[in-house]
C-alpha positions in Angstrom: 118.7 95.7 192.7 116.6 98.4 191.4 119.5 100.8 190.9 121.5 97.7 188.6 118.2 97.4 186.7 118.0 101.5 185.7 122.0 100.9 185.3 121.5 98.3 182.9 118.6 100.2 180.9 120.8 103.2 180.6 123.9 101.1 179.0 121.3 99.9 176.4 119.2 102.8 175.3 122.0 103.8 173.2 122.6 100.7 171.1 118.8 101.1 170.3 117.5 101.3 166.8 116.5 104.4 165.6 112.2 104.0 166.1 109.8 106.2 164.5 106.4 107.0 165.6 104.5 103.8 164.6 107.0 101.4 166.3 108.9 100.6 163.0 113.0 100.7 162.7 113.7 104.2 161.1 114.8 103.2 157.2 116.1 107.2 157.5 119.1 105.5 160.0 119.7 102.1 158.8 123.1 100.9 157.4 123.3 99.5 154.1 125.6 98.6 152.0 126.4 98.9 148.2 128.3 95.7 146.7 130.0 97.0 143.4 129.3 93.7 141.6 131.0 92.1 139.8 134.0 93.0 140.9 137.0 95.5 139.6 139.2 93.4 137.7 142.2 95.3 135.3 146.1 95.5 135.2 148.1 98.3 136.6 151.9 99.5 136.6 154.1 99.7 134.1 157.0 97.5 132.4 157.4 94.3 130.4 155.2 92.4 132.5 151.3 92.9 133.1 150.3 93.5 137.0 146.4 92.7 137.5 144.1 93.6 140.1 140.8 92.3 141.2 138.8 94.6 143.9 135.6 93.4 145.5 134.5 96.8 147.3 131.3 97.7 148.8 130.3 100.9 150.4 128.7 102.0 153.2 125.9 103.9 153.5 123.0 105.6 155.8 119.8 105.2 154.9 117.7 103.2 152.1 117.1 106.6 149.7 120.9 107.2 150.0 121.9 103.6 148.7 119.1 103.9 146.2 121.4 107.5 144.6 124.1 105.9 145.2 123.3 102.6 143.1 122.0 105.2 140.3 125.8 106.4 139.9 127.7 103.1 140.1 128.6 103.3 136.6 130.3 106.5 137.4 131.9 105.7 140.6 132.8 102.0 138.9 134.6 104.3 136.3 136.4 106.2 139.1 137.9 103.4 140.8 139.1 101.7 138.0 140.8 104.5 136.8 142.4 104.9 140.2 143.1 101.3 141.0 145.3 101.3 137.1 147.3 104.0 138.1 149.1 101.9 141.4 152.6 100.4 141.3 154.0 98.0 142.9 155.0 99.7 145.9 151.3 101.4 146.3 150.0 97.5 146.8 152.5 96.3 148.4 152.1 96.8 152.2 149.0 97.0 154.6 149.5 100.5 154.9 149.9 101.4 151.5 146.3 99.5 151.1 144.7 101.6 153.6 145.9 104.3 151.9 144.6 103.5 148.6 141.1 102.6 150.3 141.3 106.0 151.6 142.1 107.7 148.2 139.3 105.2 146.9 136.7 106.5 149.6 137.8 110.1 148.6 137.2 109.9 144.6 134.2 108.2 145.6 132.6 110.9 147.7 134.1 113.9 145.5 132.0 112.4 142.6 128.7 112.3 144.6 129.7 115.4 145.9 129.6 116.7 141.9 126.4 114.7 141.2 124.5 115.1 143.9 125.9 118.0 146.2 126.4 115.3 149.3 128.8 112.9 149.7 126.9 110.1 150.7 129.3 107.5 151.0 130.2 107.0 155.0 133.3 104.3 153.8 134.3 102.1 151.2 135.7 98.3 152.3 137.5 96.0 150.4 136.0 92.8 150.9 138.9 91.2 148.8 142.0 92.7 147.0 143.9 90.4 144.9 147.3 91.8 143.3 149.2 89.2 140.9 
C-alpha cells in the first residue's frame, strides 16, 4: 500500500506548479496568453476577384513580465502578420497543411521581431483560434 502511495506522489510532483518560497504559484512560470484583438481582417492574392482573410490569433507565452513586453509590441507584431497573411494565395490557404505552415511562418516573423526589439524571442507559439478564408 505504502509503495502505491510513494508511486502515486512521484507521478504527480511533476505536474506541480512552479511554488516559490512563500507558498504562492511562481508568476516567473505561468502560461499566458496574448489575444491579438480584434482580429486580423484584410484581402490577399491576386486577380479580378478580392480573397479576404480574418485571423483570430493569440500567442503563447511564459511568464506575466513576458506578456506584459509582448503586449507593448502588438502594434508591431499586428503589422507583421498582416503583411504576411496579404501575401498568401490560394493554394497557401488551401489545405491543413499549408495552414500549419503559415502558422509556422506566422510564429517565426513573430519571434524574429522580438528578437530585434527585445533581443529574446519571447513568443513560445502562436494559435489560430479561428481562420476564415472567403
Amino acid at each position: 500500500m505504502k509503495a502505491r502511495i510513494a508511486l502515486l506522489l512521484a507521478l504527480c510532483l511533476p505536474f506541480t506548479a512552479p511554488v516559490a518560497e512563500d507558498g504562492k504559484a511562481d508568476p516567473g512560470n505561468q502560461v499566458a496568453y496574448v489575444t491579438l484583438a480584434p482580429a486580423l481582417v484584410g484581402n490577399f492574392g491576386a486577380g479580378p476577384r478580392l480573397k479576404y482573410f480574418k485571423a483570430d490569433i493569440a500567442l503563447r507565452v511564459t511568464g506575466l513580465e513576458t506578456k506584459s513586453k509582448v503586449e507593448h509590441h502588438e502594434p508591431l507584431i499586428r503589422n507583421q502578420l498582416v503583411m504576411l497573411f496579404t501575401q498568401q494565395t490560394d493554394e497557401t490557404l488551401a489545405t491543413l497543411e499549408a495552414k500549419e505552415q503559415l502558422r509556422q511562418e506566422a510564429l517565426r516573423q513573430v519571434q524574429q521581431v522580438l528578437l530585434q526589439e527585445e533581443g529574446r524571442p519571447l513568443v513560445d507559439d502562436l494559435l489560430f483560434n479561428n481562420l476564415i478564408v472567403q
